[in-house]
N, C-alpha and C positions, 0 to 999 in steps of 0.2 A: 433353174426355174424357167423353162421353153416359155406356159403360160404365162407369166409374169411377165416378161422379157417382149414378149408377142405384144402384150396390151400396154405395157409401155411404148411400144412403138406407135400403134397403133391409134395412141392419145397424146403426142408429146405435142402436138400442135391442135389435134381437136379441142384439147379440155378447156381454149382459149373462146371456144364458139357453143361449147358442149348444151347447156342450157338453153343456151338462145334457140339452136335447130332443131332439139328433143322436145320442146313445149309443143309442137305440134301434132305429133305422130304416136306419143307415149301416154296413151290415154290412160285414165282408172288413176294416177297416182295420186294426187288430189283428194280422190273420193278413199281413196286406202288411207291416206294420212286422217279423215273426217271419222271414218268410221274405226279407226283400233282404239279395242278398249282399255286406255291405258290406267295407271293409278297412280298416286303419290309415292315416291319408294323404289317406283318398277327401274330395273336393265334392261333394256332395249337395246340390239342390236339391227343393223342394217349389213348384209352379205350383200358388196358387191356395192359399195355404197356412193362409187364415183365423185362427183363435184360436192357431193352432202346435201344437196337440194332439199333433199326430203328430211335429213335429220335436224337442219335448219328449219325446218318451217315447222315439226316436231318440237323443236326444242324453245321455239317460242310458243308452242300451242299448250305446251306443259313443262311449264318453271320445275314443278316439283319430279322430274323424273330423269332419270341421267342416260343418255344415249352415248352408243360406242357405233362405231362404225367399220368394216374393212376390206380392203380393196388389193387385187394382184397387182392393180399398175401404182407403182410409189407415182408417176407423173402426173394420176391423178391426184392424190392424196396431197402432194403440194398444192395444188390450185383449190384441195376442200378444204386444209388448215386454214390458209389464206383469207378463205372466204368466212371460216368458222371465228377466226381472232377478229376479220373487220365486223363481223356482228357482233363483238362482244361476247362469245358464247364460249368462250374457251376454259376448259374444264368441264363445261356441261357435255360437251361430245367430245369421245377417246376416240383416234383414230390408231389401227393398224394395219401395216402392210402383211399380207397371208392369201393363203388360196384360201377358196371356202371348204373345200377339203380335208384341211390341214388346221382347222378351229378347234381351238380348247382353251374353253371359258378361263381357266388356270394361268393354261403354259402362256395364254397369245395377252389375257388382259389384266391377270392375278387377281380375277376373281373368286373367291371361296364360295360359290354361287352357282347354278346357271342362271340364263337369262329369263326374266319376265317371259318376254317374244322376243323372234327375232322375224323378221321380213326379207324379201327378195322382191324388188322392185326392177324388171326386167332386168335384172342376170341371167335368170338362169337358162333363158337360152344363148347366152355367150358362155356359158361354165360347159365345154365339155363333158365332163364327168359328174353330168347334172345328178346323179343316182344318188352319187358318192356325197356332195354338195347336199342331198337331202337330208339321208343318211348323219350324214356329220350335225347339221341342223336341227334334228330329232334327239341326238344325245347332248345336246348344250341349250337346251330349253327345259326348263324343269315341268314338273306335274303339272296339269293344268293350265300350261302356258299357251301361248299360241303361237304357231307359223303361222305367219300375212305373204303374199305372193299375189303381184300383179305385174304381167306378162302376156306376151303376143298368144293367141292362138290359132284355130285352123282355118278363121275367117269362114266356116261353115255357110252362114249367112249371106253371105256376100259373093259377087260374080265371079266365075272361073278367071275371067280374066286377069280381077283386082287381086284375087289369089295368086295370079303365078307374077306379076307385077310386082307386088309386096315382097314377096319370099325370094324372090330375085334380085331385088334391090337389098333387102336387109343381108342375105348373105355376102354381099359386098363389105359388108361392116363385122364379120365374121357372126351374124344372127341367124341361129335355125331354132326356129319352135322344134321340141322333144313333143313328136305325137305320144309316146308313152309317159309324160310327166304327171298326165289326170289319174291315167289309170293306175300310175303309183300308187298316188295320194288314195284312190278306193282300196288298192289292195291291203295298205297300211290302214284302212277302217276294218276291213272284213277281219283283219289280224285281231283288233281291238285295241291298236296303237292310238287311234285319238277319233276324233270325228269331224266328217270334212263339209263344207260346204262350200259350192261353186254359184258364182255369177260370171254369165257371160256380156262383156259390152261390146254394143258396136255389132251384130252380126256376127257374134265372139269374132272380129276383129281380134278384142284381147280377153280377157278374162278374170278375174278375183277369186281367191281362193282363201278363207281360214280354215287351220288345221287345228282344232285343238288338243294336243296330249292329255291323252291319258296313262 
């Protein structure tokens, strides 16, 4: 597992600072946690789910719904249990080590189920194999479910400069916006896979995205 091994490496010492530095520069997450529409009952998954930040603050915003979480680097995953047991929250959030890839609601959580939604809160431009990562996404979300996705984009808005600034700095941290990740999501509408809606923030700096199966 090259990926997994990579992003261990990668975070064996970040995940000590992860939160602290990311609250700056990772816009929309916040406003993605405000706005899913979840229910009493629902499976929530997070692909990619790092420190839990988000499933933490999920999982105090709705008592009645159980979150799972899963990430390639187990080094994170140590520092989200950690953080998931000193909240108190253990048993409401399932964590798993997997690619996003390599997801099956079954084999990876034993659910008889797929999930409610599942989200991508910027992974998916560190997933390589972001296609596949969708793909896989799309078959472990039931009818009517929803993919949530907030993630970097092409900075359209914003000056040439801060664009090749950004994009040069976050590849540093192995980060490239997938210019084809939107036009995915439209072509999987035009199929009549689900229907998608986009918000761009920031001078799509980043971008919002619900997907919902059909």
């Amino acid at each position: 597992m090259d990926q997994a091994k990579a992003m261990d490496n990668m975070y064996r010492y970040q995940r000590y600072i992860y939160d602290f530095t990311r609250k700056y520069y990772l816009l929309g997450r916040d406003r993605l946690i405000r706005k899913m529409p979840l229910k009493a009952g629902d499976n929530v998954l997070e692909i990619g789910c790092g420190t839990a930040r988000n499933l933490i603050l999920l999982a105090k915003k709705h008592p009645d719904v159980q979150f799972y979480g899963l990430d390639a680097s187990q080094e994170m995953l140590d520092t989200a249990q950690a953080k998931i047991d000193a909240k108190g929250l253990t048993g409401r959030i399932i964590l798993k080590q997997c690619l996003a890839e390599q997801l099956d609601y079954e084999k990876t959580f034993g659910l008889d189920k797929p999930f409610d939604a599942a989200f991508f809160s910027y992974s998916l431009s560190m997933i390589p194999p972001w296609s596949d990562a969708v793909d896989t996404a799309l078959v472990n979300v039931k009818k009517d479910g929803f993919i949530h996705i907030v993630d970097f984009s092409d900075q359209r808005g914003l000056p040439k400069w801060f664009q090749w600034v950004l994009q040069n700095w976050l590849s540093l941290f192995g980060v490239h916006y997938p210019p084809g990740l939107l036009p995915y999501f439209e072509e999987m509408e035009k199929q009549g896979k689900g229907s998608l809606d986009v918000e761009g923030l920031g001078g799509y700096y980043a971008f919002l995205a619900d997907f919902k199966v059909k």
